[in-house]
Structure formats: structure tokens, C-alpha cells
N, C-alpha and C positions, 0 to 999 in steps of 0.2 A: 159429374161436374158439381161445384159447391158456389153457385157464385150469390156473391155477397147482398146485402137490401140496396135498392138502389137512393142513391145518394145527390139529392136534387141540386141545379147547377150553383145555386147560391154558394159563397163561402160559408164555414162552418165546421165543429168539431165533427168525424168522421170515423167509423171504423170499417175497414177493408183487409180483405186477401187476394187483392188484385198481385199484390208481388207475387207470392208463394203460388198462384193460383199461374202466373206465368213461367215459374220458375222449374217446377215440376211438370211441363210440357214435355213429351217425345219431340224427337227433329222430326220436322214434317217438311210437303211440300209448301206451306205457309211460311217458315224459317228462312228455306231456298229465295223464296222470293223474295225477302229481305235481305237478301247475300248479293243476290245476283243485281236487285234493285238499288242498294244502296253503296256495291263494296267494287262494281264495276268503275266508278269516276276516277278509283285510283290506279285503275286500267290507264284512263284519259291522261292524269298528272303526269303518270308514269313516261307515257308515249308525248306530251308535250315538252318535256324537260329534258327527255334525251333528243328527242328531235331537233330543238335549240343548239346544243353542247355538240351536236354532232353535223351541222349546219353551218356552225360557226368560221370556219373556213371560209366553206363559199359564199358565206355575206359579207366577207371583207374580200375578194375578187373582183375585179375587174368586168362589167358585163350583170350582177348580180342585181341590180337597181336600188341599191341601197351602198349609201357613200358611210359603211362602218366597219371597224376592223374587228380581227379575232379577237382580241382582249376587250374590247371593249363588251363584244355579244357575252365572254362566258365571264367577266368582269363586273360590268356598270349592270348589264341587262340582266343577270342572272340574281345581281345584288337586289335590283329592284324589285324583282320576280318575289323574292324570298322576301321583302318589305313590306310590298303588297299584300304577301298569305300573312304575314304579324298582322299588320292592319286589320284585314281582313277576318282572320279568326279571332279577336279583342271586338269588331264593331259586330259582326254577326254571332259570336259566343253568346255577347249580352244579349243581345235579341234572339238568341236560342229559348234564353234558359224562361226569358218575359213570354214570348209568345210562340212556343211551341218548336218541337223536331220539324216537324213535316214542313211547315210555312216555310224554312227559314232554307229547309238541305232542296227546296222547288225555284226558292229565289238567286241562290251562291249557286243553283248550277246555271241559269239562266246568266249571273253573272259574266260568268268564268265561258260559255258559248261566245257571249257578244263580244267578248274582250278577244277573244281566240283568234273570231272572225275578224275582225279588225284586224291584227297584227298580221293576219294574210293581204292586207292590203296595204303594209306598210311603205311609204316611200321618201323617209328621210328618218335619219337614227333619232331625233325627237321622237316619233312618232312611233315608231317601235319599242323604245324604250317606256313611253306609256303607258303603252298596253300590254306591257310584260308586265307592269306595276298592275293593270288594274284585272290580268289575268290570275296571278299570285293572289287578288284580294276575296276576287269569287275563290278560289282555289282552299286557303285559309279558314275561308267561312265553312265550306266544305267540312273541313277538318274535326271544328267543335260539333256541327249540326250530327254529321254521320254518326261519330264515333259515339256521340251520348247516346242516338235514337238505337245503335247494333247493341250497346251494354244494356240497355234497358229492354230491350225485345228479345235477345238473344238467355237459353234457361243457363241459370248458372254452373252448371255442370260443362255447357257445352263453350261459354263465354270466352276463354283464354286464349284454345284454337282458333276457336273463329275470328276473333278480334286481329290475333298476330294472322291468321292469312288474308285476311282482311286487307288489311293493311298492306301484306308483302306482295299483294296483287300489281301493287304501283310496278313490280320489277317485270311481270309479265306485258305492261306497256311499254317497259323500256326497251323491252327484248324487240319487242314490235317496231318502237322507234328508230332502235338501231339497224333494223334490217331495210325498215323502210328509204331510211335517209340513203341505205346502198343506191336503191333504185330512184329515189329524189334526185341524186347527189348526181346521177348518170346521164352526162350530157347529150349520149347517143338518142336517148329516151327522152328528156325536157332540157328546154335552154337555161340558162344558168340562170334567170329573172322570173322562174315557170315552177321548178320544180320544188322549191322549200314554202313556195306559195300553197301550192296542191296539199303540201303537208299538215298547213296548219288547217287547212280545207277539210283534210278528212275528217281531222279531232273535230271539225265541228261538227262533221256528220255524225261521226259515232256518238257524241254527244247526246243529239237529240232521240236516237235512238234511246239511251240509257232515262231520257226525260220522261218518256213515254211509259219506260218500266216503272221507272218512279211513282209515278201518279197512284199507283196499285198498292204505293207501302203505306199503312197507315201510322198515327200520331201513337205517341207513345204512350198508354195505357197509366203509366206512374207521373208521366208530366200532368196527364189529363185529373186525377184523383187527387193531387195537391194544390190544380188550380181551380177549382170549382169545379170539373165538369167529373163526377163523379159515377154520374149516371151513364156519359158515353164509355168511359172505362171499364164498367162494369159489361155493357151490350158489346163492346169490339171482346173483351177478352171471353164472355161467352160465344161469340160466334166464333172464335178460333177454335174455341174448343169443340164445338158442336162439329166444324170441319175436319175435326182431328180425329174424334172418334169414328167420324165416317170412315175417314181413310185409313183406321190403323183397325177398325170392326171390331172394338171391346171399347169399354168404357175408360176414362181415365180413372187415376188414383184422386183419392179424396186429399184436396190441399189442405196443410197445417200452415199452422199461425195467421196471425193477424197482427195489424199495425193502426192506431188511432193518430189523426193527425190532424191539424188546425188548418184547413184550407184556405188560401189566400190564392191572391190575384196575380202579384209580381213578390220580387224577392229584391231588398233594395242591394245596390252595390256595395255599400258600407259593410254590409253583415256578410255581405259573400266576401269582402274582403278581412274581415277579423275573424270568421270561421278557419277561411284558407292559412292565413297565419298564426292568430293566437291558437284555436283549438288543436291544432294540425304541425306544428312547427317542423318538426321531424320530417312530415309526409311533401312536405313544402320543398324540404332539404333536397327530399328523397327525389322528386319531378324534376326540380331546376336539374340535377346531377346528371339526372337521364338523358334529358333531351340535350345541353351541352355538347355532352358528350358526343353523342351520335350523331350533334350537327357537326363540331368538327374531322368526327372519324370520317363521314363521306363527303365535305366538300375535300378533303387532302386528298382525297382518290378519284369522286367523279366527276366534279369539276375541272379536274386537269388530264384527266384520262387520255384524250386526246390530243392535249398538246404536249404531252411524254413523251406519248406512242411517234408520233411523226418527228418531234426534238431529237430523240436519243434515240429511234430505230429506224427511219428515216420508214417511218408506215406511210403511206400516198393517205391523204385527207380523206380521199373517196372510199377506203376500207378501213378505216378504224370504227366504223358501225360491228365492222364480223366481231372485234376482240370485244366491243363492250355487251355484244347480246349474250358472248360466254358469260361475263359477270354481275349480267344481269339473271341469267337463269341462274347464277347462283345464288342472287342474293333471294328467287322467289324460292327456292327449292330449299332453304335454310330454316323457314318458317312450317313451309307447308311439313316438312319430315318432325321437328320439333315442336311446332307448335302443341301436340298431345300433351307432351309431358310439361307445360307449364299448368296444364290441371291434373296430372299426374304427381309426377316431381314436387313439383311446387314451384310458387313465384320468386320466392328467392333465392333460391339454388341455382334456378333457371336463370333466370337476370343476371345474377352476379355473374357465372360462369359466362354466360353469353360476352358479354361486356369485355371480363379481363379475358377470355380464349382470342375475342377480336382485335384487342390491344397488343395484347402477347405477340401475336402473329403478328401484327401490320411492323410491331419492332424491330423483326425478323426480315421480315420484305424489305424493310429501309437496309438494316444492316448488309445484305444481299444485295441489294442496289447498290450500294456505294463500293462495292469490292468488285462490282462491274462483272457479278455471276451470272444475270439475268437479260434474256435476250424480251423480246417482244411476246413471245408465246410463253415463257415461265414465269414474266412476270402480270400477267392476266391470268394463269395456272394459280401463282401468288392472291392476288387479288381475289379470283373467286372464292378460296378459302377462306380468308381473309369476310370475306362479306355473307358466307353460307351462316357465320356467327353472328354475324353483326348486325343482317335485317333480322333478327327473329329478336336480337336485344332493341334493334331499335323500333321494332312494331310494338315491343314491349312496354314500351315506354309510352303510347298512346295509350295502352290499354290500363298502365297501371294510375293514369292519372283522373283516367275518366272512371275507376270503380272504386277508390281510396277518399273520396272526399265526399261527400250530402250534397242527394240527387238535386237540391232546387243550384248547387253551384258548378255543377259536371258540364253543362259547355263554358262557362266562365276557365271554369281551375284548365279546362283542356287548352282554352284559346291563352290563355296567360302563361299558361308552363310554354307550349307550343310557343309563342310570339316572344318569350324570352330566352329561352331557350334557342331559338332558332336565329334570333336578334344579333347572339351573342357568339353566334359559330357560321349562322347561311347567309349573314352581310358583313362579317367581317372576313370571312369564309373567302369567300370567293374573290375578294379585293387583293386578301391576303396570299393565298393560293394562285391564280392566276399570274400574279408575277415570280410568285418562286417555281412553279411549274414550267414556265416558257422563257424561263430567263437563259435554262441550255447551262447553266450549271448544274453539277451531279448533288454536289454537296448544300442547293438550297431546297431539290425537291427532297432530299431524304430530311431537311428541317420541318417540310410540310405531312413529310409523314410519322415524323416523330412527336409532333404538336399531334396532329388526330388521335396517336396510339398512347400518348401520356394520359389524356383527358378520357379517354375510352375507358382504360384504366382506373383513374379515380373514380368515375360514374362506377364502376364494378364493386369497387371496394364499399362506397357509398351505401348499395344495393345489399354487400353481404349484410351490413348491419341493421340499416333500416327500411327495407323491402316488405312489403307485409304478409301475411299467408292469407290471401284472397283466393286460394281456388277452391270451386265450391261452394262458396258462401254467397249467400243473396247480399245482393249491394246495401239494403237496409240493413242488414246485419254487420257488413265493413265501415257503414257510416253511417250511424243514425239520421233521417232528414230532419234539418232545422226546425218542421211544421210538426216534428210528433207533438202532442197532444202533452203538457208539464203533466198533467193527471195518470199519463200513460205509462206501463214499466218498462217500455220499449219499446223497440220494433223486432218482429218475427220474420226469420228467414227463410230459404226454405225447405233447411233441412228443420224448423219448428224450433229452433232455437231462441231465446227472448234477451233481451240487456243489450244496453248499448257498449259499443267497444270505449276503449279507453283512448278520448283524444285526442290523447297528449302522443300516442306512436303512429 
């Protein structure tokens, strides 16, 4: 172990190898636990969203105890859903980045439980619609909090995979969601006022469960060293370390480099905002494109998922859970098989290809649809391919936004690509889609699917040119943080490399 002089909690200038000292870690059971603690909630999203989308039926039935229609649940409520997470990741971002990881992914999930539970006791569309807004806000906060606390704990070597299955975990709740809602959905089992109730009931169970794991993951070691607390960063990442050689019985390797850096308290808005655009302009370019895109590629598809399958196949409401758990195990198994190679390959090889292979195809599927080739099962056969490309680009695009910009603005830059990004495709998304999908014309759902496969497309193209080669490199090394030290020549990564990158890309 090399660990650094400790560094009293005052502000102050500072030198550290807390990065490099984390970065060159072996995957341990301490890693595990921050997978399992903090990558399980998108289990939750996953299984609340499809839940919803696959419910939406019998909340507009007769007997349901809510006086609201289909369009409206995967319409108004899904809009708000997706307004709430902008909100939400924009008011909880900034208070990520002010007062720490841990505070902030212990309070957004506390959120997103109370909001859950509520909406299991909803009984008039006011009131559901609410708490799908204020379920969406905890959800959103989720988003910035996780994803900066997994880039900053996770070593850079292993960063890419873990981030994209991270991320692609969401499809493993949907899979759950969608099986679920078979037996929700099943009247012989619960009365039609009973059984989407239970559902939101369990997410809250499983929830607290995941709170629990929580409690265990600690604060982020690099937020901790730029805000003053220098001294706890240095003791949490020796005691990782002292656990680590336990468990793997040899010593670790001696960490290179180091990074001098002017500690401060808070990081004002202003400067995370003129970082994010003047130093960055390209990388700015490069985020909005991403998340765009991938918001409109999946509301074109799983937002109307179910109102296809039953329009144009005449699927009974109560099974179109079977066709979406197929395409949802595709969207997780997309990630989980490729993820490797986005620190193999590279991140822009990867991205780009992700992107235009999911565009390309869903073109394909429209084309297909409209010549009336595709029955109920080819075209979920369709779709899963379609999405086995397209979660691993669009996990990608958390990941690339949360290691491409300076750590003091990484939940800001996530919550702001995310909430505009998502603004611009998951509420107009589903207003937009929702009626072209269930309107029973053939010719307005294949426009829904050629708006998602256009835009998917440019995100790609976007990605060949300005994507950056982050695999591998310690995030100090991808973006120098705002607090290095003017006296300092850099920051040191952790393959011991020193200078800051250029920018302007």
C-alpha cells in the first residue's frame, strides 16, 4: 500500500494519490458491494416502468378504481414520470456534486420509495399522476448520485463494463415487471382494484431492501479530497486496501502518480456551467446527441409496445407482459455480452457502432412493418435485436458523460445531459408516440419508428467523430478537475501518466 500524508479537513492546497491509489485496485468483494448496493435501484426503475406500461390497460377498465384511460397512464403519466427524473436529476445533480455521493443516492432513494408507496394508493388520475411526477424525481436524482459515486469507485480498467451493466440492469426489472404484471393482471388471482396495487407494493418492498445494502457503500474517496475532507479519503481508501490484500493474500502494487489540487467547499454553478460549455464544446455536443437519441429510439418502441401488440395483433392485454420480457432480456443481455469490449475496443468504435447498428435495424423493422411481413412474435424477434444494440449504446451514454467532464461537475453534466436529453425525446416522447402508436394506423406507427431510427442514427454519426478514448484512463486524466493546484503540471492517472487533456475535444 502507498497511502498518501494525511490531509487535514480544512481547505487547502493538497497533494494526493487517492485516484491512482483506487484505480489500480483488483475487483474485489468490496467493488461487488458497490454493484450490488448501488446498480440494484435500476432493477427497481426498471420493474416500475414496465409495470406501469403494462398495467395501463386495466387502469382504464371498468372495476379498476381509478377513473383513467390507456392513453392517458402511457401518455400524460409516463410524461410526467420522465419530467419528474429531469427535475429530479437537475435539483439532486447539484446537490450531489455540493454535498457528497452517499448523502444524496440515501435521500433520491428514500424519495422514489415514498412516492411508489403513494401511487399504490392512488384513487383518482390527479393523484396518480403526482406521484408518477414525484416518483420520476426521486428516480432522476438516482441517476446523477449513482452513476458519479460507480465512476469514481469503480478502477479504471474495469469502469466501461461495469457502468454499461449497470445501467442495463434497468431491463432485468423490466423482465420482472413484465412477468409480474401477467400474474397482477390475473383476475382469477386479484380483483382488478387489488392487483396493480400489490405491484407498486412490492417495488417498495424490494426497495428498502436495496436501502439497507446501501447504508454499506461508502462516500466517494475523490469527492471527499476536493472537498476538504482529505484525511477521510485517505483512511476509507486504506482500509479498502488493507481488505483487499487480505482477501486476494499478497500485497498490492505500488500506485503511480499523483495530483495537487486546491481544496474547496462547493463548486459554484456558474463555473460548472462555463466549464461544461466553453472548455468542453464538442463533449457537450457529444452528450446532448447521445441521450437524444436513445430517448427517442425507446419511447418509439416501449412506450407503445403494448398498444401495437393488442392494435395490430389483437394480443389480449393480460399477455403482452410474455412479448415485452423477451425484449427486455434483450435489451439486458446486449450490455452484459458487450460491455467488455467498450474497454477493449474502445469507446468510440463502440458507441458509434452501437447507435447506427440500432438505427439501421429499427429502419428495417419499420420497413417490415409497413409491408405487413410481421406477425406479433417477429416482430418482438425484431425488436429484441433492435435493442440487444441499443441498451449497450444507450447505457453508454451515462457512462460517457459521467467520465468526460471534471469530477467537481460529474453529477451536474449527468443530470443536465440526462434532463435535456431525456426533456427532448421522454416528454415529448410519449405524448408524441402514444397517439401515433394506438391510433391503428399502420402508416403513423412505422413514423414513430422512423423518427426513433433517424435520431439514433445521428447520435452514431455524432459519436464516430467526437466520442472520446476513455478506456482505461483514470478520469483525472480525461478531465483534468477545476481544483488542480495553477502551480501543478497536471493530474496523474493511473496508468502514471501526467498533463491535462486538451479541452477543447
Amino acid at each position: 500500500m502507498t497511502p498518501s500524508a494525511p490531509v487535514p479537513a480544512s481547505t487547502g492546497t493538497v497533494t494526493t494519490n487517492v485516484p491512482s491509489r483506487l484505480d489500480r485496485l483488483p475487483w474485489s468483494r468490496w467493488h461487488w458491494m458497490i454493484v450490488i448496493g448501488l446498480g440494484t435501484v435500476w432493477i427497481l426503475d426498471g420493474l416500475e416502468v414496465t409495470t406501469v406500461g403494462n398495467i395501463a390497460s386495466r387502469l382504464s377498465e371498468d372495476g379498476s378504481g381509478l377513473s383513467i384511460s390507456s392513453a392517458q397512464v402511457t401518455g400524460v403519466a409516463a410524461a410526467l414520470y420522465v419530467a419528474g427524473a429531469c427535475a429530479g436529476a437537475l435539483f439532486f445533480g447539484w446537490l450531489t456534486d455540493r454535498y457528497g455521493r452517499k448523502k444524496l443516492f440515501m435521500v433520491t432513494l428514500v424519495v422514489y420509495l415514498g412516492a411508489t408507496a403513494m401511487t399504490a394508493l392512488s384513487f383518482d388520475a390527479w393523484w396518480f399522476f403526482t406521484f408518477r411526477f414525484l416518483t420520476g424525481f426521486g428516480i432522476g436524482g438516482e441517476y446523477a448520485a449513482i452513476n458519479s459515486a460507480i465512476d469514481e469507485l469503480i478502477p479504471a480498467k474495469f469502469r466501461g463494463r461495469v457502468d454499461l451493466i449497470i445501467n442495463g440492469s434497468y431491463w432485468l426489472g423490466a423482465v420482472g415487471g413484465a412477468l409480474l404484471s401477467i400474474v397482477m393482471l390475473n383476475t382469477d388471482i386479484f380483483p382488478k382494484d387489488l392487483g396493480w396495487r400489490l405491484t407498486f407494493a412490492l417495488g417498495v418492498v424490494l426497495g428498502l431492501v436495496v436501502l439497507l445494502v446501501r447504508r454499506h457503500v461508502p462516500e466517494s474517496p475523490r469527492w471527499q479530497f476536493i472537498h476538504g475532507r482529505g484525511e477521510e479519503a485517505d483512511a476509507l481508501v486504506t482500509s479498502v486496501e488493507r481488505d483487499i490484500e487480505r482477501e486476494k493474500g499478497r500485497p498490492l502494487p505500488r500506485a503511480e502518480g499523483e495530483i495537487t489540487i486546491e481544496q474547496r467547499k462547493s463548486i459554484g454553478f456558474g463555473l460548472i456551467a462555463r466549464t461544461v460549455f466553453r472548455s468542453y464544446p464538442k463533449r457537450a455536443v457529444l452528450g446532448l446527441s447521445l441521450f437524444i437519441g436513445q430517448a427517442f429510439l425507446y419511447n418509439a418502441i416501449t412506450f407503445g409496445f403494448g398498444a401495437i401488440l393488442t392494435t395490430f395483433y389483437d394480443v389480449p392485454s393480460g399477455g403482452t407482459g410474455y412479448y415485452f420480457a423477451v425484449i427486455a432480456a434483450g435489451n439486458f443481455i446486449g450490455p452484459l455480452l458487450l460491455g467488455k469490449l467498450f474497454d477493449t475496443v474502445g469507446r468510440r468504435v463502440m458507441i458509434s457502432s452501437t447507435y447506427l447498428l440500432s438505427g439501421v435495424l429499427l429502419f428495417g423493422t419499420a420497413w417490415l412493418f409497413d409491408r405487413g411481413s410481421l406477425s406479433a412474435v417477429t416482430l418482438t424477434a425484431c425488436w429484441c435485436v433492435v435493442l440487444f444494440f441499443a441498451s449497450a449504446g444507450a447505457s453508454s451514454a451515462y457512462l460517457t458523460v459521467s467520465e468526460i467532464f471534471p469530477m467537481e461537475t460529474r453529477a451536474m453534466a449527468i443530470a443536465f445531459f440526462y434532463a435535456l436529453g431525456t426533456a427532448a425525446g421522454g416528454i415529448s416522447g410519449p405524448l408524441v408516440f402514444a397517439d401515433l402508436t394506438s391510433s391503428g394506423v399502420v402508416g403513423d406507427t412505422v413514423l414513430a419508428f422512423q423518427i426513433g431510427a433517424g435520431l439514433m442514427c445521428a447520435a452514431g454519426l455524432v459519436a464516430a467523430f467526437l466520442a472520446v478514448n476513455a478506456e482505461g484512463r483514470s478520469l483525472e486524466d480525461i478531465a483534468t478537475p477545476l481544483s488542480v493546484s495553477s502551480g501543478a503540471s497536471g493530474a496523474s492517472g493511473a496508468s502514471g501518466r501526467s498533463g491535462a487533456p486538451n479541452p477543447m475535444i
